[in-house]
C-alpha positions as CSV (number, residue, x, y, z in Angstrom):
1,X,36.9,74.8,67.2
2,X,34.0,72.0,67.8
3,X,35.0,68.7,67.2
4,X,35.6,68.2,63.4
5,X,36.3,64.3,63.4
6,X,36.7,61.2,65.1
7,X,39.6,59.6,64.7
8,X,40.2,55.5,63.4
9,X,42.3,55.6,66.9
10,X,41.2,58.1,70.0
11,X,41.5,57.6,73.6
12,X,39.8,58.7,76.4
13,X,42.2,60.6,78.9
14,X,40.8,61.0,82.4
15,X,43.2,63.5,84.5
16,X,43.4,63.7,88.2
17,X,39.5,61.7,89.0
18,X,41.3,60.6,92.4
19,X,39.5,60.7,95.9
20,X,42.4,63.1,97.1
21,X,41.5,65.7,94.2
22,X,37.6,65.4,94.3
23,X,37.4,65.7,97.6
24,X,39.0,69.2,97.0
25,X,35.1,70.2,96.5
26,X,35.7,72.3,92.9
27,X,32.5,73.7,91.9
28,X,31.4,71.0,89.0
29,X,33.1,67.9,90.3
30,X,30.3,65.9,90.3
31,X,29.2,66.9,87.0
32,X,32.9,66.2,85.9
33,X,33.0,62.4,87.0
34,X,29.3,61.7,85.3
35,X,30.1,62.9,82.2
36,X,33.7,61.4,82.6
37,X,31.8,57.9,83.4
38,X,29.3,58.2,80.6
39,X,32.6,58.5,78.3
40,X,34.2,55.9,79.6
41,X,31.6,53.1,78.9
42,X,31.3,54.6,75.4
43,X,35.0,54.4,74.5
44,X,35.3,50.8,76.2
45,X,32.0,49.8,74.3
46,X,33.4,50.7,70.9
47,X,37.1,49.5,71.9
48,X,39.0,52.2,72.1
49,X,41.6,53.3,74.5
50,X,40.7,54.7,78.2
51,X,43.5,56.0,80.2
52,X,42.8,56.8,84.1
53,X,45.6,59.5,85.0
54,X,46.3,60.2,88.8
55,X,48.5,62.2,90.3
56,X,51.2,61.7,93.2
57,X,53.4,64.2,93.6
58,X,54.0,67.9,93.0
59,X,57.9,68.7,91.8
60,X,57.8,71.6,94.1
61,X,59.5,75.1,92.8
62,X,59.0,78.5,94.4
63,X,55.7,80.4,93.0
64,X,52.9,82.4,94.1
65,X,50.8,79.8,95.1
66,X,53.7,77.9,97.0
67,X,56.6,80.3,97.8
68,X,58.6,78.2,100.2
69,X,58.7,75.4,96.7
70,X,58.1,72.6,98.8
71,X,57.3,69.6,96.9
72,X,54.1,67.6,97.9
73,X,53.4,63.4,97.7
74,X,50.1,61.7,97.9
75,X,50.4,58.4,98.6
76,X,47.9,55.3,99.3
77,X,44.4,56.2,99.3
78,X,44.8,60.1,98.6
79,X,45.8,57.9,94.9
80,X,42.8,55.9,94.6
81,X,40.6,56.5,91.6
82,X,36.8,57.4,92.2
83,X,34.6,54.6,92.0
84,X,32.7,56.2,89.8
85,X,34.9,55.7,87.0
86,X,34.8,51.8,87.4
87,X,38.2,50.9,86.8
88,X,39.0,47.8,84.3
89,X,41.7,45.6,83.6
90,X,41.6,47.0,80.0
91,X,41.8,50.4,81.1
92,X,45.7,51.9,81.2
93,X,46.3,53.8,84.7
94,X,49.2,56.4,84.4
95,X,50.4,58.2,87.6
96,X,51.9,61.3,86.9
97,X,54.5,63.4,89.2
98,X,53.9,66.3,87.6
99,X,51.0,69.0,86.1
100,X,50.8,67.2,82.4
101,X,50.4,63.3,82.3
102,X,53.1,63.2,79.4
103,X,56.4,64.4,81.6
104,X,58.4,61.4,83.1
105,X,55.4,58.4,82.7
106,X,54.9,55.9,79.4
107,X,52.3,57.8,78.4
108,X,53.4,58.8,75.1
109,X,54.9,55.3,74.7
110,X,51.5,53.6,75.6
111,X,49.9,55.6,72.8
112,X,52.1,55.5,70.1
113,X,52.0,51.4,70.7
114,X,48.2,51.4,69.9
115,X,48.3,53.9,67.0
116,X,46.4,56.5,69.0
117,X,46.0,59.9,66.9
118,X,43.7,61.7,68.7
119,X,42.5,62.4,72.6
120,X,39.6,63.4,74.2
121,X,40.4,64.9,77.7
122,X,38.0,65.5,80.6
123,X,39.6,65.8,84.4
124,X,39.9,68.4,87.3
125,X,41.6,70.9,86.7
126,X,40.9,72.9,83.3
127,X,43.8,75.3,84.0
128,X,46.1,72.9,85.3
129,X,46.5,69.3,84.4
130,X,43.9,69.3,82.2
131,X,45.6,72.1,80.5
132,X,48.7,70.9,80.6
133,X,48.2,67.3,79.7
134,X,46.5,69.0,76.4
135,X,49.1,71.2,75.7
136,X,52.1,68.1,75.7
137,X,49.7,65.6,73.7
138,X,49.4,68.5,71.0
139,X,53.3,69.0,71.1
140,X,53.7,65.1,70.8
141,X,51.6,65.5,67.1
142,X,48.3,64.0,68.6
143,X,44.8,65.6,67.5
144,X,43.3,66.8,71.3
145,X,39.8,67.7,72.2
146,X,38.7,68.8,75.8
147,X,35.4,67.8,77.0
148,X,33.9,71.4,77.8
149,X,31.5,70.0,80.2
150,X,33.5,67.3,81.8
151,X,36.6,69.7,83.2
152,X,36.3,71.8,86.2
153,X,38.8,74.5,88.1
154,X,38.6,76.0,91.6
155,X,38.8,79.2,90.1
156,X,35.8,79.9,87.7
157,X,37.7,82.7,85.9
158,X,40.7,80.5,85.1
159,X,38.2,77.9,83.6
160,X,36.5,79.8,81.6
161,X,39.7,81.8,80.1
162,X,41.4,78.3,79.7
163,X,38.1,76.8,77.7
164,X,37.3,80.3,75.7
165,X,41.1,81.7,75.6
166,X,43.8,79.4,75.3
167,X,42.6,76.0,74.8
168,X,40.7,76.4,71.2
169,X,44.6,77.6,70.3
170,X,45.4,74.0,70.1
171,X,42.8,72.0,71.1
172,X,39.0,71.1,69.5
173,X,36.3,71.4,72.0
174,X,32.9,69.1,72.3
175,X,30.3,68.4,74.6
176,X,30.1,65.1,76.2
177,X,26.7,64.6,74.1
178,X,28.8,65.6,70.9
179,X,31.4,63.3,71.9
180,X,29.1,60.5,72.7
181,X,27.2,61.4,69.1
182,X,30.5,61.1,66.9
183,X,31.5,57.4,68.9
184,X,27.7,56.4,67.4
């Protein structure tokens, strides 16, 4: 579903835009942080909200993708945010420990303070944190849109079944332009 409305109170959620994560190469990265950057100025210029979410841990848990379940921790620079994104004082910085920037940080807190009813969420990756961070802002009440253009994934069947499959089940989608059109 495109975006419908802005709210009197969005935010701009940024997931994962850390050296450690783009360095990862994922096809669309650098697409990701420009579009990401261009939405940053615009929510700061209008005086809403940003929050810049990195991640420093993973809990671990046997799967697939990590039978042996060992837990990994970035640390120091692998936590440092791109440039890119220009980092302010204003801005609220959440570091997250697990897939969805909600679980275990103030997150929630931090929004409900500022009356925030609605987030816009761009980051790497579409079927992970992105995903996920989408999926517990919708289960905490808020109104969430993803960026379409400004999320990537390694895999570019997972992204393009998270954008076209699962995502518009709870989530509004938009452009960066449409985004950057309804902030006027």
């Amino acid at each position: 579903m495109p975006l419908s409305i802005l709210d009197p109170k969005p935010a701009l959620v940024v997931v994962d835009l850390q050296r450690s994560i783009v360095a990862i190469g994922v096809p669309g990265t650098a697409e990701v942080v420009a579009h990401s950057a261009r939405l940053l100025e615009a929510f700061r210029a209008a005086g809403h909200l940003v929050v810049l979410v990195n991640v420093d841990a993973s809990p671990g848990g046997r799967s697939d993708h990590n039978p042996g379940g060992v837990p990994t921790r970035l640390t120091g620079d692998q936590l440092e945010l791109v440039p890119e994104l220009g980092r302010r004082d204003t801005d609220l910085v959440v570091t997250k420990h697990t897939r969805g920037a909600f679980h275990g940080t103030s997150l929630e807190k931090e929004l409900a303070e500022r009356s925030v009813t609605q987030v816009f969420v761009t980051g790497i990756a579409t079927g992970s944190g992105v995903e996920e961070t989408a999926r517990e802002a919708y289960a905490r009440g808020l109104n969430v849109v993803v960026v379409t253009d400004a999320v990537a994934d390694r895999d570019p069947e997972v992204h393009a079944f998270v954008l076209t499959r699962v995502l518009p089940r709870f989530t509004e989608t938009a452009t960066a332009d449409e985004v950057l059109a309804a902030l006027g």
